[in-house]
LUMVEX-143599 format. One record per atom (N, C-alpha, C): residue in one letter; atom name; x, y, z. Coordinates in Angstrom, 3 decimals. Each point is the difference from the previous one (the first is absolute). Example, Ala and Ser with C-alpha at 12.3 -4.5 7.8 and 13.67 -1.06 7.14 Angstrom:
# residues 2
- rest	atom	px	py	pz
- A	N	13.190	-5.690	7.800
- A	CA	-0.890	1.190	0.000
- A	C	0.900	1.200	0.000
- S	N	-0.350	1.050	-0.720
- S	CA	0.820	1.190	0.060
- S	C	-0.770	1.090	0.730
//
This chain:
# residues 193
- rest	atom	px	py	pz
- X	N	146.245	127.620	120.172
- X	CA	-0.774	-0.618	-1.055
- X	C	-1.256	-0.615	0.621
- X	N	-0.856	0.121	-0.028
- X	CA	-1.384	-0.728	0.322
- X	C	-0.427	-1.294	-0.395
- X	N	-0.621	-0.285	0.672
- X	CA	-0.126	-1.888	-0.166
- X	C	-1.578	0.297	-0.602
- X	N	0.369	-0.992	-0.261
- X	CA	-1.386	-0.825	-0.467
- X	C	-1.026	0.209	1.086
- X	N	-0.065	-0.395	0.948
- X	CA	-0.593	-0.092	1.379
- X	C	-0.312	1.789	0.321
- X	N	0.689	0.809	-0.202
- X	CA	-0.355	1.410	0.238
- X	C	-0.666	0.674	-0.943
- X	N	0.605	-0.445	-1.105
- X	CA	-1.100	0.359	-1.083
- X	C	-1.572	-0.281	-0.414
- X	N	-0.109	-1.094	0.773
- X	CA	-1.373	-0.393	0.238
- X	C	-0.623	0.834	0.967
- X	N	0.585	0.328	1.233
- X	CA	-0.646	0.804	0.674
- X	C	-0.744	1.106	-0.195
- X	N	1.008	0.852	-1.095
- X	CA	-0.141	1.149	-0.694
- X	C	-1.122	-0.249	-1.303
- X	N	-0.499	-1.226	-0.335
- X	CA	-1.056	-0.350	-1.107
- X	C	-0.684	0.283	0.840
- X	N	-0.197	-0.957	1.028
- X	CA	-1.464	0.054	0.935
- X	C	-0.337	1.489	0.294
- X	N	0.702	0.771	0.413
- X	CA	-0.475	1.160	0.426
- X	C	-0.383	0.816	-1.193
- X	N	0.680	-0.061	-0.977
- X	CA	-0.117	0.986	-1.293
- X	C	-1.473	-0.515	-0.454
- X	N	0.043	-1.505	-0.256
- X	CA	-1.462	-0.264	-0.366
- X	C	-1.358	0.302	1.131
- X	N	0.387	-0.336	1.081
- X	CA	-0.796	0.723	0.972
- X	C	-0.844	1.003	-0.235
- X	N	1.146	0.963	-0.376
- X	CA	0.222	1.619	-0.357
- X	C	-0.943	0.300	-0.891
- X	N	0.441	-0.826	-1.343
- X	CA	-0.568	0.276	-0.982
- X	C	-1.588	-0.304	-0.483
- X	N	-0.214	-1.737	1.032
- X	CA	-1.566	-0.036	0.120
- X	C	-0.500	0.623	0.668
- X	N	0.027	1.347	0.433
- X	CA	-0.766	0.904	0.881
- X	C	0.324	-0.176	1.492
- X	N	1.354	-0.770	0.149
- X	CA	0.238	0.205	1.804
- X	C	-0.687	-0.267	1.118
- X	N	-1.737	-0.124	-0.327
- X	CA	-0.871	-0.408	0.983
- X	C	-0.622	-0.892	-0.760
- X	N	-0.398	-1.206	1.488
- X	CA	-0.565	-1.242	-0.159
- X	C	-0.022	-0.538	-1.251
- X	N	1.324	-0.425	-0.430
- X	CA	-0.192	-0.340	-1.243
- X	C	0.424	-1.696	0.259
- X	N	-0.802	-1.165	-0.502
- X	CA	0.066	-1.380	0.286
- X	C	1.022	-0.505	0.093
- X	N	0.619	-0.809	0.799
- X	CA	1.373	-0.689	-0.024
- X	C	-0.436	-0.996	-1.527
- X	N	-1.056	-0.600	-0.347
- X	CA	0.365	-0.648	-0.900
- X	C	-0.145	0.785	-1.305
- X	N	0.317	1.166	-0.555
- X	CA	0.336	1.214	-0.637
- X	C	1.130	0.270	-0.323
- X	N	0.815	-0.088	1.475
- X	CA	1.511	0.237	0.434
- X	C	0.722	-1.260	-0.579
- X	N	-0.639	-1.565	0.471
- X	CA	0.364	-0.808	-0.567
- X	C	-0.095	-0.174	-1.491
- X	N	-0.677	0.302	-0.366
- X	CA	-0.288	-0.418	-1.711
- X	C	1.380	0.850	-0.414
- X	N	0.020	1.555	0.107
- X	CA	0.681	0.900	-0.347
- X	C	1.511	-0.201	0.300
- X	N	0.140	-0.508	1.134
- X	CA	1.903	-0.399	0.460
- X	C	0.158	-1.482	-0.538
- X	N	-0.868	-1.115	0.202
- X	CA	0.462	-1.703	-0.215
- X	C	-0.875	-0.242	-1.191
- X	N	-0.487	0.178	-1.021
- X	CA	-0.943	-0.280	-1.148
- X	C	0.377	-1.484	0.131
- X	N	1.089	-0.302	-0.210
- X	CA	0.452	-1.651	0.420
- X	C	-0.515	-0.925	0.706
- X	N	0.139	0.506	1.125
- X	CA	0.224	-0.652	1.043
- X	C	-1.527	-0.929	1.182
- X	N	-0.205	-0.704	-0.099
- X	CA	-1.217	-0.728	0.573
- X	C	-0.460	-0.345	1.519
- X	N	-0.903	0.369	0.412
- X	CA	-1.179	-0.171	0.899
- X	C	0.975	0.329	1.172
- X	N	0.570	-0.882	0.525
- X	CA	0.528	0.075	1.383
- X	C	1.230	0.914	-0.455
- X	N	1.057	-0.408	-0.775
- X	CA	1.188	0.335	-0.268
- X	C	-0.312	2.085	-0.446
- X	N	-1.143	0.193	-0.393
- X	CA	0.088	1.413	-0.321
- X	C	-0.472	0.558	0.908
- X	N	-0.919	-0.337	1.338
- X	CA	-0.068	0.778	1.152
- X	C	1.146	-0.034	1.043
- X	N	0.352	-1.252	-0.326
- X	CA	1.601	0.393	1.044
- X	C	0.676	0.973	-0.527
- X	N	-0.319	-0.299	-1.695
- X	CA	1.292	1.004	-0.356
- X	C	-0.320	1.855	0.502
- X	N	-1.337	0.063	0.016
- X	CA	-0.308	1.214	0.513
- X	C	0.531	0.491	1.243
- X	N	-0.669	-1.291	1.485
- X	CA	0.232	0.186	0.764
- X	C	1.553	0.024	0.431
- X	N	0.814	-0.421	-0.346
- X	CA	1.147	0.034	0.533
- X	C	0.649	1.549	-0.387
- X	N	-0.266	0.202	-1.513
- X	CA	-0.005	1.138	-0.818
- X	C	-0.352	1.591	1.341
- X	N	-1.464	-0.117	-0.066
- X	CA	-0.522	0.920	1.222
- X	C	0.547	0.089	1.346
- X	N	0.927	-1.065	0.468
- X	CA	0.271	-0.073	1.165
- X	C	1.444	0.306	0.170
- X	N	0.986	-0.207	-1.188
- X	CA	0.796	0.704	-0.245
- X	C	0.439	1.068	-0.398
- X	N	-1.394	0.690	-0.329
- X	CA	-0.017	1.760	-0.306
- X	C	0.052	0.727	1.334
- X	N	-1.252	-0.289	0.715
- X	CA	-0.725	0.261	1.019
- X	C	1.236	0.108	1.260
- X	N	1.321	-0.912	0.076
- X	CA	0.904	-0.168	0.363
- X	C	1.046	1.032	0.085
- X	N	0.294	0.477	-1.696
- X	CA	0.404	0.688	-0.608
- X	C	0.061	1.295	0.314
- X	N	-1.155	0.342	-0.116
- X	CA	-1.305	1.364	0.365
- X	C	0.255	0.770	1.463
- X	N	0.143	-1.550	0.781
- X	CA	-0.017	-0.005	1.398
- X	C	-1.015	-0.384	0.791
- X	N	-0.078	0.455	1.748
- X	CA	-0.801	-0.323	0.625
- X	C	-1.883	0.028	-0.660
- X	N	-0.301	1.608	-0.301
- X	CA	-0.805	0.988	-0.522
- X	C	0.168	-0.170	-1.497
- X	N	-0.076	-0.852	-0.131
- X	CA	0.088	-0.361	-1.596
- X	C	-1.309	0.457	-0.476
- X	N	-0.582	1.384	-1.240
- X	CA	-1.150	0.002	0.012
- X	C	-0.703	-0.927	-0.808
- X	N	-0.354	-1.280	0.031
- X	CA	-0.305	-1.234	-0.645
- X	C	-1.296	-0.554	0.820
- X	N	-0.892	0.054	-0.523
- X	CA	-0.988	-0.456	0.341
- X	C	-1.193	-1.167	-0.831
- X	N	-0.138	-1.265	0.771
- X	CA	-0.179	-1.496	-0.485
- X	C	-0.771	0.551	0.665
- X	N	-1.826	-0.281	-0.603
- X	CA	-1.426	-0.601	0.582
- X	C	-0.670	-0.034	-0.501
- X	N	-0.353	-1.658	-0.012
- X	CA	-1.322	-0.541	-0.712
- X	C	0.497	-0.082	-1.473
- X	N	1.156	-0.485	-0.138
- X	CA	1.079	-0.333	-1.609
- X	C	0.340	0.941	-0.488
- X	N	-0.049	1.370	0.531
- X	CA	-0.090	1.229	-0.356
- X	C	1.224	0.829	-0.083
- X	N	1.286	0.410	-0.583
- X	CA	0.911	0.658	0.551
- X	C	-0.487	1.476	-0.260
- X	N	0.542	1.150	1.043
- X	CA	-0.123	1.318	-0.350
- X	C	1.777	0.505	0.742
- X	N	-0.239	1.165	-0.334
- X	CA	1.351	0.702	0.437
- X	C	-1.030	0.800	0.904
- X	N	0.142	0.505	1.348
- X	CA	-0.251	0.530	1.296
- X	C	-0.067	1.637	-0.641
- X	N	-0.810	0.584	-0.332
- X	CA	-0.054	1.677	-0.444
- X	C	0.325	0.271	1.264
- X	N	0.073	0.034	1.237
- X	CA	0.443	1.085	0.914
- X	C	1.466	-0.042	0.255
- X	N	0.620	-0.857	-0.826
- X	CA	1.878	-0.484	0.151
- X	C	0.269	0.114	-0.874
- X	N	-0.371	0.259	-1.478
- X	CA	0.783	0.258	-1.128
- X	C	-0.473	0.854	-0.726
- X	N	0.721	0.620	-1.344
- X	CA	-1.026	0.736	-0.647
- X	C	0.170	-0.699	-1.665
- X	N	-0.989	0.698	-0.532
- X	CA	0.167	-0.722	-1.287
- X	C	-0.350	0.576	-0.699
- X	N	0.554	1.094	-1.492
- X	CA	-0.256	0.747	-0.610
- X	C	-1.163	-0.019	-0.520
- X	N	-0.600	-0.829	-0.885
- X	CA	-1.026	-0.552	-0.656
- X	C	-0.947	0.309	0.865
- X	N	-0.074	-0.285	1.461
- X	CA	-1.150	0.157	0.957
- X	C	0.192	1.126	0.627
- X	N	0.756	1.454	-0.323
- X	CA	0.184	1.336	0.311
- X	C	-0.710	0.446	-0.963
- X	N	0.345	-0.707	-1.135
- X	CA	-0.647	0.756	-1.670
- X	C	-1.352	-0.129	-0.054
- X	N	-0.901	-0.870	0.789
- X	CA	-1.262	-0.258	-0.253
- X	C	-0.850	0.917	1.209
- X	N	1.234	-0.165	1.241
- X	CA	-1.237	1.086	0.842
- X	C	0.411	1.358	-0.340
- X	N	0.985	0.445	-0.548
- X	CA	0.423	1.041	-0.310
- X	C	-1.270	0.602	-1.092
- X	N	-0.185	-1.006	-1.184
- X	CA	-1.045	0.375	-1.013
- X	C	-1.407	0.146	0.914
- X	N	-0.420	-0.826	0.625
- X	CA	-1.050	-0.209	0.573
- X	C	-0.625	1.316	1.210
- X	N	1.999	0.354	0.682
- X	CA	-0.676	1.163	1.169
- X	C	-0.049	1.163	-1.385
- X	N	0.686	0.450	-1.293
- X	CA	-0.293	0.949	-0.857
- X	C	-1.208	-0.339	-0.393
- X	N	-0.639	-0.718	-0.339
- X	CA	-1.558	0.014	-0.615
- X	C	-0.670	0.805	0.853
- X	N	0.107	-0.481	1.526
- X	CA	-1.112	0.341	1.118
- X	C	0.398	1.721	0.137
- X	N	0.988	0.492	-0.121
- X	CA	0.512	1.054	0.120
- X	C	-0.655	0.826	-1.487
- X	N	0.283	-0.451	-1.152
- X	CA	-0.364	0.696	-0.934
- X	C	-1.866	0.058	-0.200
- X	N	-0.561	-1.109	0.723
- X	CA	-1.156	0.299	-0.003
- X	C	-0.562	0.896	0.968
- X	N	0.651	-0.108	0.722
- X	CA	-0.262	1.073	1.429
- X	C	0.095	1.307	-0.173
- X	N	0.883	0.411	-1.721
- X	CA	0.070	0.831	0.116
- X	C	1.390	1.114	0.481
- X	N	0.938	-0.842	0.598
- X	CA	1.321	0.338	-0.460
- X	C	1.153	-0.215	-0.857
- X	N	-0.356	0.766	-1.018
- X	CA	0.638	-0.358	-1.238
- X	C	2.079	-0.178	-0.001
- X	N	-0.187	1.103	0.495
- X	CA	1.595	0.328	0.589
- X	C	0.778	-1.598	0.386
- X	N	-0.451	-0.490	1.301
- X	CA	0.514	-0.719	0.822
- X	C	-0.466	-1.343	-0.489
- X	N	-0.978	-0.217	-0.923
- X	CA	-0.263	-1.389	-0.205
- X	C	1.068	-0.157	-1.621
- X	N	-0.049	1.333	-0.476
- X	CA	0.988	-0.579	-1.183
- X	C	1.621	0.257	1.058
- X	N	0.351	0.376	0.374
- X	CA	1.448	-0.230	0.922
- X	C	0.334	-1.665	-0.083
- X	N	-1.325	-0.348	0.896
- X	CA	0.314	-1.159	0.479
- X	C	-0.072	-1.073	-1.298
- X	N	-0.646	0.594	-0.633
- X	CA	0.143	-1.236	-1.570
- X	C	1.772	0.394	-1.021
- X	N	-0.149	1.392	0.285
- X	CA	1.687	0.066	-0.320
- X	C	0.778	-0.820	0.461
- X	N	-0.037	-0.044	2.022
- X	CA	0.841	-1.240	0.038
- X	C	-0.446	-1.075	0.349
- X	N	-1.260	-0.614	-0.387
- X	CA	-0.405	-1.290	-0.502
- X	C	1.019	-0.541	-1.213
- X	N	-0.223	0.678	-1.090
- X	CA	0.644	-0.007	-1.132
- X	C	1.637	0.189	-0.036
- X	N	0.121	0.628	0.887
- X	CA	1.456	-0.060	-0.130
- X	C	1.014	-1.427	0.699
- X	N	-0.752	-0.439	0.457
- X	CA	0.331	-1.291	0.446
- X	C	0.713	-0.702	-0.693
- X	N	-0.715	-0.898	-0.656
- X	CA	0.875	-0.481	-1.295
- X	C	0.003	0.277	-1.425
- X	N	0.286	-0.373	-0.760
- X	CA	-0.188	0.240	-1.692
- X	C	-1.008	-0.609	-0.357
- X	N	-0.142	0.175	-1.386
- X	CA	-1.208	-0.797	-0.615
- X	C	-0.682	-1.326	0.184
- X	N	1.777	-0.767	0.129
- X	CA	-0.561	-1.524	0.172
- X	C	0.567	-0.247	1.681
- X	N	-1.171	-0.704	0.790
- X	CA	0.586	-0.652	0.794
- X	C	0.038	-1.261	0.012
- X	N	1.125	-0.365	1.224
- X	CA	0.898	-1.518	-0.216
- X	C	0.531	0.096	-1.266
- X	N	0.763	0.290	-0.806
- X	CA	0.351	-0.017	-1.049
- X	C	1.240	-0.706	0.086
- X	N	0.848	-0.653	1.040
- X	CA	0.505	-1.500	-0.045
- X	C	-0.695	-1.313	0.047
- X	N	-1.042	0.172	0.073
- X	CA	-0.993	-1.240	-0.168
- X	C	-0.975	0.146	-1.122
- X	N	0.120	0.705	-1.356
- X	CA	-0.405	0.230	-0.974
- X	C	-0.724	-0.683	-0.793
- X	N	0.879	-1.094	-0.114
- X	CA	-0.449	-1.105	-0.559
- X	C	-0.382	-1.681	0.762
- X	N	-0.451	0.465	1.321
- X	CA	-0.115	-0.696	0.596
- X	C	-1.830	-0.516	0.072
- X	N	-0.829	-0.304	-0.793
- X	CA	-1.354	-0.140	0.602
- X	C	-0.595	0.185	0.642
- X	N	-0.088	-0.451	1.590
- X	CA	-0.898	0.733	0.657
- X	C	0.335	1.114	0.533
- X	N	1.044	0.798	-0.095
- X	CA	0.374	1.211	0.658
- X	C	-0.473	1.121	-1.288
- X	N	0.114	-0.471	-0.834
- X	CA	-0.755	0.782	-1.829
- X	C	-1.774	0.929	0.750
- X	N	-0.116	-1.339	0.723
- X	CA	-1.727	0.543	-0.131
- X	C	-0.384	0.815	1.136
- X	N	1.094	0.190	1.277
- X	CA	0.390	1.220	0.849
- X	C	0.297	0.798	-0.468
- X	N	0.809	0.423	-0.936
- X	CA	0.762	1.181	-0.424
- X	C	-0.778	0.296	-1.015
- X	N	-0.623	-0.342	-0.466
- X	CA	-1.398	0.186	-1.496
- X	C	-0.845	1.068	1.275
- X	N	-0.285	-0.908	0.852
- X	CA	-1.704	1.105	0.954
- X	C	1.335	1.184	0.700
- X	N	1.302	-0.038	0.327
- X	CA	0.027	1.052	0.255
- X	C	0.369	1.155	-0.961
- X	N	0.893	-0.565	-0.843
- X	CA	-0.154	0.732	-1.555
- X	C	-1.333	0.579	0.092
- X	N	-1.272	-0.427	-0.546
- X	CA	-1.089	0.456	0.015
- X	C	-0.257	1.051	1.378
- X	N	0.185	-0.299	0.749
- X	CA	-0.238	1.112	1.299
- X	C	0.752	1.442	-0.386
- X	N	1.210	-0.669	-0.376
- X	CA	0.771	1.490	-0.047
- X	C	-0.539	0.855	-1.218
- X	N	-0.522	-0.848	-0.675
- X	CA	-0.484	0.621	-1.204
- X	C	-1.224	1.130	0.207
- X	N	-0.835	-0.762	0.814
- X	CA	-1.051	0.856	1.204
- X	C	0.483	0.709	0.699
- X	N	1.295	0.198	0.454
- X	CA	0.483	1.287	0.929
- X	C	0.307	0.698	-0.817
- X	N	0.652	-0.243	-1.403
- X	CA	0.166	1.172	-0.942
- X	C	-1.236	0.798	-0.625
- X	N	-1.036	-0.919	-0.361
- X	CA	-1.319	0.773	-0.107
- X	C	-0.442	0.739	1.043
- X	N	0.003	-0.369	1.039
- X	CA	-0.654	0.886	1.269
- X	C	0.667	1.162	-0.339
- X	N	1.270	0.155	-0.161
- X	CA	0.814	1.176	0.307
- X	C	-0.385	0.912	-1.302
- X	N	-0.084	-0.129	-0.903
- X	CA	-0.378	0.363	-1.465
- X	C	-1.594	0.239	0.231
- X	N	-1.153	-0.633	0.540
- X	CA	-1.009	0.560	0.064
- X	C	-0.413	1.445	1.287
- X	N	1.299	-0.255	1.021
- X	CA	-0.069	1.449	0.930
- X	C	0.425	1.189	-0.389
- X	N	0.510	0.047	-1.143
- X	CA	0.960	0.630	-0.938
- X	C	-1.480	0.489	-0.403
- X	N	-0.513	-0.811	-1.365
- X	CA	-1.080	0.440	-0.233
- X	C	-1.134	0.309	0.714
- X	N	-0.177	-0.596	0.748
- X	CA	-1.301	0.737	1.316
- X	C	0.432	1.449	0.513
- X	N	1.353	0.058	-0.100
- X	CA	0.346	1.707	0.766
- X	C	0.274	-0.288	1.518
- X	N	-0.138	-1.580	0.292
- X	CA	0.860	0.050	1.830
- X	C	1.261	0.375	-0.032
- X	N	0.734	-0.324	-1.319
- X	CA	1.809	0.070	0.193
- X	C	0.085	1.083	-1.258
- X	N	1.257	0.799	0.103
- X	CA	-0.232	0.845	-0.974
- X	C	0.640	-0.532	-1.176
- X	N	1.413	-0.565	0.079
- X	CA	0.395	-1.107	-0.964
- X	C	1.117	-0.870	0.622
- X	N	0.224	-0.639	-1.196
- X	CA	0.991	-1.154	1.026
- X	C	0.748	0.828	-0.341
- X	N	1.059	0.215	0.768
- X	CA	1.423	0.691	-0.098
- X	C	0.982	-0.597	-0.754
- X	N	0.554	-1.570	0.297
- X	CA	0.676	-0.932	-0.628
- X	C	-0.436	0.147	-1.692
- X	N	-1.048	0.093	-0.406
- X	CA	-0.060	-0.322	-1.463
- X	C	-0.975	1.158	-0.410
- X	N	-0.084	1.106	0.472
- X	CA	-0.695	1.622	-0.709
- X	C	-1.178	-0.900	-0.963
- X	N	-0.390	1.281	-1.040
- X	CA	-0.997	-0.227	-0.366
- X	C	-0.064	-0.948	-1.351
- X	N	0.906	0.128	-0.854
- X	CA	0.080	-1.074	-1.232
- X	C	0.667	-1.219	0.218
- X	N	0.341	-0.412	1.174
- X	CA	0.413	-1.254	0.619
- X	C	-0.852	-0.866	0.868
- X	N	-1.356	1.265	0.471
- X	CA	-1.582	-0.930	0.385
- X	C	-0.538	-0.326	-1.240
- X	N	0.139	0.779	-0.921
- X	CA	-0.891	-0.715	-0.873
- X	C	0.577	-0.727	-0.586
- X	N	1.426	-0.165	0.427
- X	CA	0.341	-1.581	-0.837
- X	C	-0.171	-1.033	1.050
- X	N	-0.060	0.129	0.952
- X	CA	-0.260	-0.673	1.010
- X	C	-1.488	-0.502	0.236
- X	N	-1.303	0.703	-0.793
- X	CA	-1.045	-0.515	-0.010
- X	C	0.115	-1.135	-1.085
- X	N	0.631	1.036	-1.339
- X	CA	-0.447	-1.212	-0.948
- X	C	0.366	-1.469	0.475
- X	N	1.680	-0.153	0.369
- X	CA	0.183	-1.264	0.661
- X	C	-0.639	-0.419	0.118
- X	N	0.016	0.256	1.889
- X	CA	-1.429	-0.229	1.011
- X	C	-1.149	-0.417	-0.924
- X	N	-0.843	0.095	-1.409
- X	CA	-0.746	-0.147	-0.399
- X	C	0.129	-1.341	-0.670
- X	N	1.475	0.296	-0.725
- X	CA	-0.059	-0.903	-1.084
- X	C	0.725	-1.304	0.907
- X	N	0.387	-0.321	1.038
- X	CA	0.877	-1.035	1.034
- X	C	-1.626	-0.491	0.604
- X	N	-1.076	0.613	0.431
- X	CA	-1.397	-0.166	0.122
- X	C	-0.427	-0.667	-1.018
- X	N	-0.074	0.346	-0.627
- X	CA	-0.962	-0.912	-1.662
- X	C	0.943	-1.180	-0.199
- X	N	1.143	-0.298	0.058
- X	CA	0.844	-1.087	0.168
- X	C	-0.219	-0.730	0.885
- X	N	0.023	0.235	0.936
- X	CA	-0.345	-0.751	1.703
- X	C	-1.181	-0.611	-0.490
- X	N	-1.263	0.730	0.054
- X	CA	-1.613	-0.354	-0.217
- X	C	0.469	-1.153	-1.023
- X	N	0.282	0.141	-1.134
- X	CA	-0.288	-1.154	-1.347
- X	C	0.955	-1.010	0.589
- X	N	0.325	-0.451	1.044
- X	CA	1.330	-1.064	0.417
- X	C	-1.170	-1.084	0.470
- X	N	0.436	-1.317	-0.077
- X	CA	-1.077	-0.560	0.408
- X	C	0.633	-1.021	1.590
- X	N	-0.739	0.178	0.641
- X	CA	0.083	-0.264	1.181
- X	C	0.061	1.514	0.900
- X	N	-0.533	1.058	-0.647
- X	CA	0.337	1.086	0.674
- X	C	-0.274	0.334	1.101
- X	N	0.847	1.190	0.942
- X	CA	-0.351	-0.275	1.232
- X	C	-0.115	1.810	0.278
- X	N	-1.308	0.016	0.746
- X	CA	0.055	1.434	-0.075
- X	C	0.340	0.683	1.177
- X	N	0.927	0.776	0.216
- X	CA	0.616	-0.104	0.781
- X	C	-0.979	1.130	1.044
- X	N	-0.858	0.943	-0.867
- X	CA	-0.660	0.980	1.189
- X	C	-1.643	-0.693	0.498
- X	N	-0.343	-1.317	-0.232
- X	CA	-0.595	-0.645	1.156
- X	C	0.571	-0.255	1.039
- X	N	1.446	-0.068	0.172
- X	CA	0.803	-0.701	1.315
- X	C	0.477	1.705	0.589
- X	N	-0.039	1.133	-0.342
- X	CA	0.839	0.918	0.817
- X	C	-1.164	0.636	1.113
//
């Protein structure tokens, strides 16, 4: 059965996770784990928190504190979300280059990563909403990419969904677009790829 005390561990990291994993503010982390809890009493609660993960983790714990900053160490862990973005990102450079083939592959398994929603145990959690919104939106951009190589003639079709299953797949893609845009606070997700 898990304690209280372990289960916290597992917040910190999930929220970590979910604010984007790099340099994201300890007082972020704090607001998000102690909303309660005040001045001195909520950075201990961090620090003891971090130091009992880090413990946990082990020697090579990939946890990285600098300048109030926590990140998770990219050369010690991996993290889907941050496969899915260079994954989209090395297919762009690929499909502009001109290999149609191999840049939609790699957005196949961009996409195949996870489902529609990610974090979808932290759903209703606030700040993890407005991570999974820009990558929602990203994936939404890997599905267009793949649907416009289709139409450019780099790919001949998607295999997974033939030809009356792209074009339901544009309208979506279109109509999940015109939704996104009219949201207010919107965030667009193909300035950041």
């Amino acid at each position: 059965v898990p304690t209280m005390r372990s289960l916290r561990l597992v917040e910190l990291l999930k929220t970590l996770i979910a604010l984007g994993g790099r340099e994201v503010g300890q007082e972020k982390l704090i607001e998000a784990l102690w909303p309660e809890a005040e001045g001195d009493t909520a950075q201990h609660a961090f620090e003891t928190t971090l130091h009992r993960l880090r413990k946990l983790l082990g020697e090579d714990a990939p946890l990285l504190l600098k300048d109030g900053r926590l990140s998770l160490d990219e050369r010690s862990c991996w993290v889907d979300a941050w496969a899915f973005e260079d994954d989209v990102a090395r297919a762009d450079s690929l499909l502009v280059g001109g290999d149609g083939a191999t840049g939609d592959q790699v957005l196949a398994d961009a996409l195949a990563l996870w489902g529609d929603r990610p974090y979808p145990e932290l759903a209703d959690w606030l700040p993890a909403s407005a991570e999974a919104v820009r990558l929602v939106e990203l994936r939404l951009l890997a599905e267009e990419r793949r649907l416009e190589a289709v139409e450019d003639g780099a790919v001949a079709r998607l295999p997974e969904v033939g030809e009356r299953g792209a074009a339901y797949l544009r309208i979506g893609a279109a109509n999940a677009q015109r939704s996104i845009a009219h949201r207010p606070g919107h965030f667009d997700a193909a300035e950041h790829v």
